[in-house]
N, CA and C atoms of all chains as a GROMACS GRO file, in nm:
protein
  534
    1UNK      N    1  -4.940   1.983  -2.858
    1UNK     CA    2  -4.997   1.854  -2.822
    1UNK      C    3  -5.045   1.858  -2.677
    2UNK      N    4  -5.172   1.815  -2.646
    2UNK     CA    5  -5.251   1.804  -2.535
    2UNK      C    6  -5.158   1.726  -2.432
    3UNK      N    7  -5.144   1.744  -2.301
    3UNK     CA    8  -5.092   1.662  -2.209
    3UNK      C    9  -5.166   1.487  -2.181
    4UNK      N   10  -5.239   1.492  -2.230
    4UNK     CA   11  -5.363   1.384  -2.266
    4UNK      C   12  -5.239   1.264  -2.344
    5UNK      N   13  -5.164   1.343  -2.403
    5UNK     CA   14  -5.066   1.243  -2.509
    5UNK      C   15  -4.975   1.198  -2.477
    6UNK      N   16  -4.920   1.190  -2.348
    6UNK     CA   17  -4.806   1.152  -2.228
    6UNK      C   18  -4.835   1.048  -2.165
    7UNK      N   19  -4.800   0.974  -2.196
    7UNK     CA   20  -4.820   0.851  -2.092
    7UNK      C   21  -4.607   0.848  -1.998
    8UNK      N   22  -4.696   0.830  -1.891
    8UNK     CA   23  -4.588   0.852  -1.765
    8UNK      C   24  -4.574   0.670  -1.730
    9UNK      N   25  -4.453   0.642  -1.764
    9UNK     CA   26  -4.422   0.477  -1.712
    9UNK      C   27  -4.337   0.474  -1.588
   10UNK      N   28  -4.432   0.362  -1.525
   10UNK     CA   29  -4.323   0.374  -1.378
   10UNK      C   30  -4.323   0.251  -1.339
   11UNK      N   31  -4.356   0.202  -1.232
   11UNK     CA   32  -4.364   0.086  -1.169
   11UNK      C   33  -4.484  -0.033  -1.162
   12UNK      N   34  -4.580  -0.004  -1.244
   12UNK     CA   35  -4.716  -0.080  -1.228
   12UNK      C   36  -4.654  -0.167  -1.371
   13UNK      N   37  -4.782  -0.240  -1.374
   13UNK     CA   38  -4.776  -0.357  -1.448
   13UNK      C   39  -4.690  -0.293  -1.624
   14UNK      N   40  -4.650  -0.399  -1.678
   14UNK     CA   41  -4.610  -0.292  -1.855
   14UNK      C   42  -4.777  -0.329  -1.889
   15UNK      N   43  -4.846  -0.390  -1.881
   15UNK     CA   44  -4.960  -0.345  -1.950
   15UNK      C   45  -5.058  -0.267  -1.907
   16UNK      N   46  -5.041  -0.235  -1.768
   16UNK     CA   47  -5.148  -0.114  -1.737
   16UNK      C   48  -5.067  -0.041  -1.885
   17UNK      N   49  -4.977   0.023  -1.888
   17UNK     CA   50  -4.930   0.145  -1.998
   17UNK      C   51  -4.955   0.112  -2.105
   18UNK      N   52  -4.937  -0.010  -2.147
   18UNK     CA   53  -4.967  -0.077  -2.292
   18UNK      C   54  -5.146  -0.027  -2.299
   19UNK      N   55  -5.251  -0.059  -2.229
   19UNK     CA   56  -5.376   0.007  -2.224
   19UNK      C   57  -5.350   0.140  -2.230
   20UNK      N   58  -5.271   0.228  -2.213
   20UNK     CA   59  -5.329   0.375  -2.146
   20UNK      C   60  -5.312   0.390  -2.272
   21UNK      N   61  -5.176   0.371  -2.347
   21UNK     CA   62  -5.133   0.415  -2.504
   21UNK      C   63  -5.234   0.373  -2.609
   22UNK      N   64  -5.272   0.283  -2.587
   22UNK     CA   65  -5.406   0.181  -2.673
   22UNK      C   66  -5.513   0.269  -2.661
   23UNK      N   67  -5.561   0.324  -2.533
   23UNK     CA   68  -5.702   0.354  -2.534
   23UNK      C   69  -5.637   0.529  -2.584
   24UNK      N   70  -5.523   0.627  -2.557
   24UNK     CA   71  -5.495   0.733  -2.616
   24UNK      C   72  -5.538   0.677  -2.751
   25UNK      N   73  -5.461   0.592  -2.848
   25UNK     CA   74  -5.468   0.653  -3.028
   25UNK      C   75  -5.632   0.570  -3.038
   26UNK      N   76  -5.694   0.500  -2.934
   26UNK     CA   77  -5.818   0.475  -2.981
   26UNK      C   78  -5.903   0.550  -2.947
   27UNK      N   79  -5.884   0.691  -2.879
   27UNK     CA   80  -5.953   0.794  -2.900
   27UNK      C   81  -5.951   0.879  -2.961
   28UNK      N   82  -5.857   0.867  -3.069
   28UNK     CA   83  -5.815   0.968  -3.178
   28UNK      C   84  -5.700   1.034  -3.215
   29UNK      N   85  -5.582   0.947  -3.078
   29UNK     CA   86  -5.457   1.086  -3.125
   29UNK      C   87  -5.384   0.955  -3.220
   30UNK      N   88  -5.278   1.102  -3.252
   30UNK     CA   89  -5.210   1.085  -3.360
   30UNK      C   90  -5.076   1.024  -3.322
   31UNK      N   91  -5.038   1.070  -3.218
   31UNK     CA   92  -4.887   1.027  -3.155
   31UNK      C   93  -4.906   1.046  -3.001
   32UNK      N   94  -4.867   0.938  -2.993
   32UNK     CA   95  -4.868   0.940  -2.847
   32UNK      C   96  -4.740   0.898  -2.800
   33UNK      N   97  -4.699   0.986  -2.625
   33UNK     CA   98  -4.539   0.997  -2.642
   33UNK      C   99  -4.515   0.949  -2.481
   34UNK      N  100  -4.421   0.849  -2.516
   34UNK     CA  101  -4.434   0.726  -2.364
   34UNK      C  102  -4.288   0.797  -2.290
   35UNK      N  103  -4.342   0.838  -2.208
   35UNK     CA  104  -4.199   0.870  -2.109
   35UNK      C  105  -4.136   0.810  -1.954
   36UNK      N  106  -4.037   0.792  -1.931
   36UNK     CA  107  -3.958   0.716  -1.799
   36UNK      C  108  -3.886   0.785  -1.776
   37UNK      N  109  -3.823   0.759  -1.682
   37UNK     CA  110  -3.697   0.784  -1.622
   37UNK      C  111  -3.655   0.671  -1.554
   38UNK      N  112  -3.473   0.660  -1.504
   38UNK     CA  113  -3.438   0.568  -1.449
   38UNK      C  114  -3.473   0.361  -1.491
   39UNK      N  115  -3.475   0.310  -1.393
   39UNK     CA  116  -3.510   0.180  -1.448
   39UNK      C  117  -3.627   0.122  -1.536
   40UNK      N  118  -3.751   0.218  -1.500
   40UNK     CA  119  -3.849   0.242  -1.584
   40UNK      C  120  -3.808   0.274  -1.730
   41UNK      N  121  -3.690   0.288  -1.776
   41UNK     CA  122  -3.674   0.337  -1.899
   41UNK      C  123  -3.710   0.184  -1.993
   42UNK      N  124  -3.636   0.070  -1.940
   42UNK     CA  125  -3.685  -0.030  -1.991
   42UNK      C  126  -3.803  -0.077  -2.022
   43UNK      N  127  -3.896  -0.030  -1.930
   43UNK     CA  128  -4.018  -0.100  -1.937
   43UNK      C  129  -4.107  -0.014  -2.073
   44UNK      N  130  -4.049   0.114  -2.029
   44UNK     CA  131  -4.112   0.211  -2.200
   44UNK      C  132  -4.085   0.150  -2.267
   45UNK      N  133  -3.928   0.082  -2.316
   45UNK     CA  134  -3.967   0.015  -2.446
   45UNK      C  135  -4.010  -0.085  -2.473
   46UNK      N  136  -4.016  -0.169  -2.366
   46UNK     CA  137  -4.132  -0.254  -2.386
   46UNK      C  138  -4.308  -0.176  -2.460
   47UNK      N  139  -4.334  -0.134  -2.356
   47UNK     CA  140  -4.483  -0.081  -2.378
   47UNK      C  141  -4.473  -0.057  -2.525
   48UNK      N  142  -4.372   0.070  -2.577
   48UNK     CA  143  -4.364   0.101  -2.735
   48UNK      C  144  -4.394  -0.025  -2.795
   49UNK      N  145  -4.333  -0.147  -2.841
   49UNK     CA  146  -4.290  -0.285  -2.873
   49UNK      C  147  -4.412  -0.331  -2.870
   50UNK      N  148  -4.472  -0.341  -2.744
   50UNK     CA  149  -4.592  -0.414  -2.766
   50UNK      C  150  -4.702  -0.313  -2.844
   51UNK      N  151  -4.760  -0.198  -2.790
   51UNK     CA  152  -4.799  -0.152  -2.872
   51UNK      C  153  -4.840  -0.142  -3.032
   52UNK      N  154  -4.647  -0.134  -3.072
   52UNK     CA  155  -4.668  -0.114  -3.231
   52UNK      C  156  -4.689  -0.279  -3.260
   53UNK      N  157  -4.675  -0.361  -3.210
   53UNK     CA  158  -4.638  -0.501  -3.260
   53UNK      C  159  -4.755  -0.598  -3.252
   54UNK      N  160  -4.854  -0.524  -3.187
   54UNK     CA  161  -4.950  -0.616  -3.115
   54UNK      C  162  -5.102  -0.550  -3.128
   55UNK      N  163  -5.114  -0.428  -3.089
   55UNK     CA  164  -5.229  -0.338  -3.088
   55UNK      C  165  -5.248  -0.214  -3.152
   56UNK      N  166  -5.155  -0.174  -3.215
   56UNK     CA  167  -5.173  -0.081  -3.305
   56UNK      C  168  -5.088  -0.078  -3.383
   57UNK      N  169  -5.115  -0.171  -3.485
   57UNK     CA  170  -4.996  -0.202  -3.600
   57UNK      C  171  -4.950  -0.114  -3.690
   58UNK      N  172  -5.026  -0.002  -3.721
   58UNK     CA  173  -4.984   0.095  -3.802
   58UNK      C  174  -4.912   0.202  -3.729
   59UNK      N  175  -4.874   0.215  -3.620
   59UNK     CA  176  -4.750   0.265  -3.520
   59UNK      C  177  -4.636   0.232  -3.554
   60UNK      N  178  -4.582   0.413  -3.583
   60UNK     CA  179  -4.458   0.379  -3.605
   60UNK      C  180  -4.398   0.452  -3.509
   61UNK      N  181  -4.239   0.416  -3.439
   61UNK     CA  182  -4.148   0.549  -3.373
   61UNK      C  183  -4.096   0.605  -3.424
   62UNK      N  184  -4.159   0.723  -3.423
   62UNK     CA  185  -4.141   0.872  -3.524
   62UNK      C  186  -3.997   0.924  -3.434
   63UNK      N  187  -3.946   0.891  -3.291
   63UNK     CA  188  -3.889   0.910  -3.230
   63UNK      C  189  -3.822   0.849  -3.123
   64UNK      N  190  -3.684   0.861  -3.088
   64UNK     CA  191  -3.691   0.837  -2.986
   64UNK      C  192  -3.514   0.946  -2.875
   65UNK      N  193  -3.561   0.995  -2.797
   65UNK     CA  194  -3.494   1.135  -2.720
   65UNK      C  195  -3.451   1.047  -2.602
   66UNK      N  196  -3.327   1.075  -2.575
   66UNK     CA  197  -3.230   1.011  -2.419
   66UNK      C  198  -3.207   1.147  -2.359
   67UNK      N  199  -3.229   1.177  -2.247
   67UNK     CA  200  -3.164   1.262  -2.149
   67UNK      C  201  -3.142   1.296  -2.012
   68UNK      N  202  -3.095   1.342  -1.956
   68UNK     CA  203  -3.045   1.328  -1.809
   68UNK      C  204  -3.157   1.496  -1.724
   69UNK      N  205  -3.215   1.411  -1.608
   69UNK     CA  206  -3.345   1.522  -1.572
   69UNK      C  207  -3.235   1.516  -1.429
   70UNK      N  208  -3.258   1.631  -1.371
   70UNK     CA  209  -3.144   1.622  -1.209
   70UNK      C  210  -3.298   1.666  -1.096
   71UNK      N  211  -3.324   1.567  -0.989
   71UNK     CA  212  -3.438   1.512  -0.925
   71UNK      C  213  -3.398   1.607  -0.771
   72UNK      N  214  -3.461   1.674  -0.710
   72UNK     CA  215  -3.460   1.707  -0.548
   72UNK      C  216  -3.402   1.848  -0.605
   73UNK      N  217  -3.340   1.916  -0.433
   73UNK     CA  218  -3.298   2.030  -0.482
   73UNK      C  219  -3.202   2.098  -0.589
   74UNK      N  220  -3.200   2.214  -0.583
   74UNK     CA  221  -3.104   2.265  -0.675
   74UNK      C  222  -2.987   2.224  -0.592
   75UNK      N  223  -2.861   2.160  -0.683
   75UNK     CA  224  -2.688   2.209  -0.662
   75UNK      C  225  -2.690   2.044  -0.591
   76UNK      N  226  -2.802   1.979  -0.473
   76UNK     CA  227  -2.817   1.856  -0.449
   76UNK      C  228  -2.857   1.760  -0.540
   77UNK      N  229  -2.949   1.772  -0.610
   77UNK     CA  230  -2.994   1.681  -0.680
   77UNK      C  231  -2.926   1.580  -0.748
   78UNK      N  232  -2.998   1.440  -0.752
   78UNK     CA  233  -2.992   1.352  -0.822
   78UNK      C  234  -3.016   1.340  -0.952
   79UNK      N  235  -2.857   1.316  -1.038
   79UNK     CA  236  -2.900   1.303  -1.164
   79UNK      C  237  -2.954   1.133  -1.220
   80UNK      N  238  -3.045   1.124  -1.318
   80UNK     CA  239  -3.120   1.071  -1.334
   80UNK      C  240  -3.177   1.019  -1.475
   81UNK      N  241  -3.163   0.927  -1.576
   81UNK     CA  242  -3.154   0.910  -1.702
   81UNK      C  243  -3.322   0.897  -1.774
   82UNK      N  244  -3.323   0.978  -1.842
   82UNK     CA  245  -3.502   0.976  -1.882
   82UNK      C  246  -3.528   0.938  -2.032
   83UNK      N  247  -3.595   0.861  -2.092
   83UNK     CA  248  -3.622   0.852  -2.242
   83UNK      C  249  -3.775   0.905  -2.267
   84UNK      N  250  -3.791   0.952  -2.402
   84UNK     CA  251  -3.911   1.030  -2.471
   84UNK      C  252  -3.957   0.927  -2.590
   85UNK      N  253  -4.040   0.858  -2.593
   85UNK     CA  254  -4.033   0.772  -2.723
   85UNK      C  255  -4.210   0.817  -2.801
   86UNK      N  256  -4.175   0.885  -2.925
   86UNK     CA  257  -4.280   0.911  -3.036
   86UNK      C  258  -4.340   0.814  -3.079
   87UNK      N  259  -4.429   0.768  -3.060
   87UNK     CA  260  -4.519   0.712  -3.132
   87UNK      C  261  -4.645   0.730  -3.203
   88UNK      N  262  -4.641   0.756  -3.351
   88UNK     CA  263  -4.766   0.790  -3.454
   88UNK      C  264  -4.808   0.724  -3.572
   89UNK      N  265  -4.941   0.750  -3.567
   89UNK     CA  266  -4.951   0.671  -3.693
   89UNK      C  267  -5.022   0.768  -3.852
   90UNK      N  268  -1.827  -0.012  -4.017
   90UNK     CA  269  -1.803   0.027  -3.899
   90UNK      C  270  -1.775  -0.114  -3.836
   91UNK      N  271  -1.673  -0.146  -3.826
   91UNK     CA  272  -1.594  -0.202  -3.724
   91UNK      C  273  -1.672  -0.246  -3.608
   92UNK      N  274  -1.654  -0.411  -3.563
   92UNK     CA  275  -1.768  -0.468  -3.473
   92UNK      C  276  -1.696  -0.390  -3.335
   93UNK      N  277  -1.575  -0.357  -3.303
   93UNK     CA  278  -1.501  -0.271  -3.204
   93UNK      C  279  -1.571  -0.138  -3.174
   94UNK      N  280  -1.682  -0.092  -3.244
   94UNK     CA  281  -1.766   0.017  -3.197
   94UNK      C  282  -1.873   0.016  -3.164
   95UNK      N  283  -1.903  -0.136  -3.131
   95UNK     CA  284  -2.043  -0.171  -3.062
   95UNK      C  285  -1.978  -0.229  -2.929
   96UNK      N  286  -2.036  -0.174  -2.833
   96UNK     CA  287  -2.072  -0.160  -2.722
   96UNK      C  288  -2.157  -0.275  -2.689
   97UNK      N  289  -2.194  -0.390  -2.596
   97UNK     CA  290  -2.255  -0.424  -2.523
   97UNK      C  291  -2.300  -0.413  -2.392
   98UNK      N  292  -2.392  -0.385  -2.356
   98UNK     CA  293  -2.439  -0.326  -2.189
   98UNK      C  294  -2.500  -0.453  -2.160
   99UNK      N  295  -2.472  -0.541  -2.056
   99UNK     CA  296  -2.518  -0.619  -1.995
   99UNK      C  297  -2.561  -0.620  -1.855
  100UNK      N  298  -2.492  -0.694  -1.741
  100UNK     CA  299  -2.540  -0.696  -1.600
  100UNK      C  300  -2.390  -0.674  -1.519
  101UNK      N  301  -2.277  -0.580  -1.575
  101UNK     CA  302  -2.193  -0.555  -1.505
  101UNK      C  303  -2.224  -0.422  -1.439
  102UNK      N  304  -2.105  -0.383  -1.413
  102UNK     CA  305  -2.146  -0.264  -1.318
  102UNK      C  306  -2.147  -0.123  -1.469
  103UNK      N  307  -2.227  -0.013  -1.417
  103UNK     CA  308  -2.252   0.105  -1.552
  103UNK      C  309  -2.108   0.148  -1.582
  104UNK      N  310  -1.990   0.184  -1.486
  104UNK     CA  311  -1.886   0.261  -1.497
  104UNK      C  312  -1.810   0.133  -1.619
  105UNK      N  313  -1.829   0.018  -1.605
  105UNK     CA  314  -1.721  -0.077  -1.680
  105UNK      C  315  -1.766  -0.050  -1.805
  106UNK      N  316  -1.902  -0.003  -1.842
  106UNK     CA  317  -1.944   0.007  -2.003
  106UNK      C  318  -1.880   0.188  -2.007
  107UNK      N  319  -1.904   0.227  -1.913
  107UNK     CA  320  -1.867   0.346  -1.998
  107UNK      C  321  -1.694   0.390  -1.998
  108UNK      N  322  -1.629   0.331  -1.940
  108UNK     CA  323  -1.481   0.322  -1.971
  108UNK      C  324  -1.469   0.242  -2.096
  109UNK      N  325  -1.524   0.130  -2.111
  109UNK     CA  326  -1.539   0.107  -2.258
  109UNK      C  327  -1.572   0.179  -2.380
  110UNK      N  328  -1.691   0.262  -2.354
  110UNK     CA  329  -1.702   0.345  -2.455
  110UNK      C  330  -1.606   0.432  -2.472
  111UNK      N  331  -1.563   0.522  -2.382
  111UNK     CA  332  -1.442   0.636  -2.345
  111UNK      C  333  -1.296   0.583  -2.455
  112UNK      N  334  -1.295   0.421  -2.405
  112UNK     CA  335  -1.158   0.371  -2.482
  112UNK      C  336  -1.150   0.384  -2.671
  113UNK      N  337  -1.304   0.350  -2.628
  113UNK     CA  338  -1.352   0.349  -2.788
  113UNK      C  339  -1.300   0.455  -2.834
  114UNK      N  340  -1.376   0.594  -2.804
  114UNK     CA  341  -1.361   0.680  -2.839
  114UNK      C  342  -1.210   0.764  -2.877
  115UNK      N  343  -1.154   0.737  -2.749
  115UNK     CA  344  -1.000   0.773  -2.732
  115UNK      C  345  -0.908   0.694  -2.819
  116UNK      N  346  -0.939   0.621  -2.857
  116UNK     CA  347  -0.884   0.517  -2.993
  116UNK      C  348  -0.865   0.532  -3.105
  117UNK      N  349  -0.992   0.621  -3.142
  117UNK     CA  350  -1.001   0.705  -3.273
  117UNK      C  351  -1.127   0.684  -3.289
  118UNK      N  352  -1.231   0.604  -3.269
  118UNK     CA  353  -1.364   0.615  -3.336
  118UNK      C  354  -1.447   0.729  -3.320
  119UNK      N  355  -1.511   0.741  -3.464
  119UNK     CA  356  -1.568   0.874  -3.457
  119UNK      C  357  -1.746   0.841  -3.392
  120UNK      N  358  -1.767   0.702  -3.392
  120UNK     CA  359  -1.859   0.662  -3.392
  120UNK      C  360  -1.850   0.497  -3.298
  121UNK      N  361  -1.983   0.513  -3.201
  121UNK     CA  362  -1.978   0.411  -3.074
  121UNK      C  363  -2.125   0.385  -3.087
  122UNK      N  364  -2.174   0.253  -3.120
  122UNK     CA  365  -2.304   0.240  -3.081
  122UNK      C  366  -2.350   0.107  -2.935
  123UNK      N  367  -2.398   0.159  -2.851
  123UNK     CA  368  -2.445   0.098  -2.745
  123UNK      C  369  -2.584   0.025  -2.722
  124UNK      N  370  -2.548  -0.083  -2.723
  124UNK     CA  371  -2.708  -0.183  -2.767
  124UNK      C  372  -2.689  -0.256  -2.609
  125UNK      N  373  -2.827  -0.310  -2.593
  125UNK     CA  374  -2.860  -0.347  -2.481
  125UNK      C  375  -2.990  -0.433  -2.511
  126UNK      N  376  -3.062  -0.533  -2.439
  126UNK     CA  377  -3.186  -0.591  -2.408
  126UNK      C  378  -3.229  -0.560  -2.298
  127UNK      N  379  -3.342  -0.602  -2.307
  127UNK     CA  380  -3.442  -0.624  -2.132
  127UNK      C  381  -3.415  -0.490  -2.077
  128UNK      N  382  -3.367  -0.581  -1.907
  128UNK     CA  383  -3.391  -0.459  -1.816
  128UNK      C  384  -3.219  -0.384  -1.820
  129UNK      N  385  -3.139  -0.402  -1.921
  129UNK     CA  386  -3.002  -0.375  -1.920
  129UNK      C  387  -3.066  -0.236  -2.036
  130UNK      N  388  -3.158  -0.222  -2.062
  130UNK     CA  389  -3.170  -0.114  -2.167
  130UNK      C  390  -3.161   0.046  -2.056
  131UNK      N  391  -3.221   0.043  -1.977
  131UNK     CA  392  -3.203   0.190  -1.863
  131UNK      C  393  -3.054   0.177  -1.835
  132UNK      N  394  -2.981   0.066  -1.804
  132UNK     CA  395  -2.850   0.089  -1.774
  132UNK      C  396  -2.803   0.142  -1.922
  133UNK      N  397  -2.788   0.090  -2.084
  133UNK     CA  398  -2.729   0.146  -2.192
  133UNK      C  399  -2.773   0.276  -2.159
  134UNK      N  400  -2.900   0.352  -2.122
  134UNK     CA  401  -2.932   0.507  -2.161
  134UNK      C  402  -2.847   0.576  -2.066
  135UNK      N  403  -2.796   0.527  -1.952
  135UNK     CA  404  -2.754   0.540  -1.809
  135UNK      C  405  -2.576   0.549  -1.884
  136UNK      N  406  -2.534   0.469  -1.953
  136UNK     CA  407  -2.363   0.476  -1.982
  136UNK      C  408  -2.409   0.582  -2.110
  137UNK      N  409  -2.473   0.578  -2.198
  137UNK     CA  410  -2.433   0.704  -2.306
  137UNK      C  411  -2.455   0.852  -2.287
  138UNK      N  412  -2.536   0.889  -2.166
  138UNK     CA  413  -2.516   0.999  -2.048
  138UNK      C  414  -2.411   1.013  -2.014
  139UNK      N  415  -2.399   0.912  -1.943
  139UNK     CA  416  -2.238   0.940  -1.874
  139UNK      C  417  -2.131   1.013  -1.910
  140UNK      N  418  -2.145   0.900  -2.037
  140UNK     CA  419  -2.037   0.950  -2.152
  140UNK      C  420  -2.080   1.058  -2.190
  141UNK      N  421  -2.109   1.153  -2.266
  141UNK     CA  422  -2.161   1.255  -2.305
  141UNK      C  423  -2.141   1.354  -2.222
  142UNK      N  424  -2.181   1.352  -2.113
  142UNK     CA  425  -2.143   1.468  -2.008
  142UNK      C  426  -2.052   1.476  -1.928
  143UNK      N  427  -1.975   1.376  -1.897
  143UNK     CA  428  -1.884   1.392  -1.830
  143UNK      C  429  -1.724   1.353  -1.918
  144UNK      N  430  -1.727   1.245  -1.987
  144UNK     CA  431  -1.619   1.221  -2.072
  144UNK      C  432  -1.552   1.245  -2.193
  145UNK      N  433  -1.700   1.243  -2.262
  145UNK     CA  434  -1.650   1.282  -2.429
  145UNK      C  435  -1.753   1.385  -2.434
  146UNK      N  436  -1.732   1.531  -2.428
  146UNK     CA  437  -1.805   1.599  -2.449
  146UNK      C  438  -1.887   1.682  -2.553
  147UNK      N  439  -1.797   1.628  -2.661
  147UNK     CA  440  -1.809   1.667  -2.816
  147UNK      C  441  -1.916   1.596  -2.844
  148UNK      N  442  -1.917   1.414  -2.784
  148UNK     CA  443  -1.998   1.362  -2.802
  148UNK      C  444  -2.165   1.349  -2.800
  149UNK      N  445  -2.199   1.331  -2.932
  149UNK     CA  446  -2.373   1.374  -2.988
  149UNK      C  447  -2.454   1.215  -2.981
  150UNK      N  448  -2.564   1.201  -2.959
  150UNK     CA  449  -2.679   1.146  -2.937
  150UNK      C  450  -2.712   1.149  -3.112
  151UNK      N  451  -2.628   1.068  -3.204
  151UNK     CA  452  -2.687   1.055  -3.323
  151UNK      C  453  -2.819   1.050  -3.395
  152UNK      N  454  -2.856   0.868  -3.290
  152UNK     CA  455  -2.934   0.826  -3.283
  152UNK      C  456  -2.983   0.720  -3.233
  153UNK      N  457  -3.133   0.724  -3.231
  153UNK     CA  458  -3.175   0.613  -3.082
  153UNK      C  459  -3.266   0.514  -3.182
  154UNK      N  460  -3.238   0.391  -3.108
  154UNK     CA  461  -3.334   0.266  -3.259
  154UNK      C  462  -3.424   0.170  -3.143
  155UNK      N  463  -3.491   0.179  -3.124
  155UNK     CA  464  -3.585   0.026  -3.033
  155UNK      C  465  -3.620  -0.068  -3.110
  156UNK      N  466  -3.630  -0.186  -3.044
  156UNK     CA  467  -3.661  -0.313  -3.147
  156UNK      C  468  -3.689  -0.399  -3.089
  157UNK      N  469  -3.761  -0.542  -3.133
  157UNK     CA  470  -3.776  -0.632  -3.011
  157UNK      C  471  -3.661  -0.736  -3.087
  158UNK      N  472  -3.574  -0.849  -3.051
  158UNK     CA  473  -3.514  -0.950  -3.074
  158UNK      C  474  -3.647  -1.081  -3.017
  159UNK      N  475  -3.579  -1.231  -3.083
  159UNK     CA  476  -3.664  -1.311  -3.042
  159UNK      C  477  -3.536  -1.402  -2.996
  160UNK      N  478  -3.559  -1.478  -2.838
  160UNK     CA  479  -3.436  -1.505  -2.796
  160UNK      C  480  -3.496  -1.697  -2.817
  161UNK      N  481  -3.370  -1.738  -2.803
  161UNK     CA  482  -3.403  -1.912  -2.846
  161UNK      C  483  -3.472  -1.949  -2.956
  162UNK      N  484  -3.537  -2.100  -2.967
  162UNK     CA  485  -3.542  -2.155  -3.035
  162UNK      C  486  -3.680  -2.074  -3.171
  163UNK      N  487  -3.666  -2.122  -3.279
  163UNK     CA  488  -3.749  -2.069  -3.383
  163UNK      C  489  -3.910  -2.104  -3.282
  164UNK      N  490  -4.011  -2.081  -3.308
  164UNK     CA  491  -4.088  -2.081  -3.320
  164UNK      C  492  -4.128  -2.087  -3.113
  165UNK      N  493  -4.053  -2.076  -3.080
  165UNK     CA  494  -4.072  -2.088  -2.946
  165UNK      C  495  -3.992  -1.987  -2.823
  166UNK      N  496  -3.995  -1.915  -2.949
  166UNK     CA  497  -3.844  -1.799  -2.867
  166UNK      C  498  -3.943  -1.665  -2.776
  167UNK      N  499  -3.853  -1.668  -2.686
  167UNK     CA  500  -3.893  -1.518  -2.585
  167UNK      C  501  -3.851  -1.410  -2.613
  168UNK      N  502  -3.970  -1.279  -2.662
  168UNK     CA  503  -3.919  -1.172  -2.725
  168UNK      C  504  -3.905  -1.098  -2.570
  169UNK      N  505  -3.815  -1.023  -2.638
  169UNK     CA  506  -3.701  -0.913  -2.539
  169UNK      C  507  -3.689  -0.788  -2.626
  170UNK      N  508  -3.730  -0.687  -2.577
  170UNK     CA  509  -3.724  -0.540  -2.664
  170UNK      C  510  -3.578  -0.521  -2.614
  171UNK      N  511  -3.499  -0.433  -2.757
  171UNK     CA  512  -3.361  -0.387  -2.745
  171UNK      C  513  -3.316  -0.272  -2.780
  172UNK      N  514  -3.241  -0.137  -2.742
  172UNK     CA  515  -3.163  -0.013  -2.788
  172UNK      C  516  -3.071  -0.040  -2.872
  173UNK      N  517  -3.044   0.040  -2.969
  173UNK     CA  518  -2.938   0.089  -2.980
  173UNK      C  519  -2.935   0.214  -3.002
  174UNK      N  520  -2.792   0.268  -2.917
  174UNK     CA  521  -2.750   0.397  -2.936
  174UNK      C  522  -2.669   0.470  -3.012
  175UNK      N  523  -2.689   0.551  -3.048
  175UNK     CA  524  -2.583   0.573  -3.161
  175UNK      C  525  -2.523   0.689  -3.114
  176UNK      N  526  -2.417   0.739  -3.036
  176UNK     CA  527  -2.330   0.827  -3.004
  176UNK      C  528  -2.223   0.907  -3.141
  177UNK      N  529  -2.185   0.980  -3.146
  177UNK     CA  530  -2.080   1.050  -3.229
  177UNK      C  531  -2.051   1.189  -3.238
  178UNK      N  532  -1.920   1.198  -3.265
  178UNK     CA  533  -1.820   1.284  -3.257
  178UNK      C  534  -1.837   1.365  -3.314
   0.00000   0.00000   0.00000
């Protein structure tokens, strides 16, 4: 899968992302895969939610992955909680 | 499954949910699921980490469910996207 299919959620509006995912499967993909970390994890599932619920109704979550990414140097780093959420139709 | 293996994550502090889960576990359940709304959903992904790597280590990432709830009155209610986690032994 093309890096094209990642949408990265962070701190901007939830619908800037709600567009990015919209205009991905309205250019043709098949699954498109919303990722966060940290407090941003919430706002992914929003975006997913609206998405399937609102703008691309035939979206389903084919997935959804929890895991811990460790941020800065090695042996220092900050650990850090990240979600992967599948979405295809 | 016993309402004693659901977990609620709200607006306390992360360590109080995941000593909860831990108790769960240490109790006998083979199985803990951790649900959350709103912006308390990064804190649920934030305690079933925890748990997992540092406490119950046997403990598996079953499975992950997103959903939206509709909060208040019928026809006038504020949707809120929600986790649940499904941890087990």
């Amino acid at each position: 899968m093309s890096e094209d299919n990642i949408i990265y959620v962070g701190k901007k509006d939830t619908m800037d992302y709600v567009m990015a995912v919209v205009t991905q499967f309205r250019s043709g993909s098949a699954e498109v895969v919303i990722k966060a970390r940290g407090k941003a994890i919430s706002r992914a599932v929003d975006v997913a939610e609206i998405v399937r619920h609102r703008f691309v109704r035939e979206a389903v979550v084919k997935d959804v992955r929890i895991g811990t990414e460790v941020l800065g140097e090695e042996g220092e780093g900050t650990k850090v909680s990240s979600i992967e959420i599948y979405l295809a139709r």
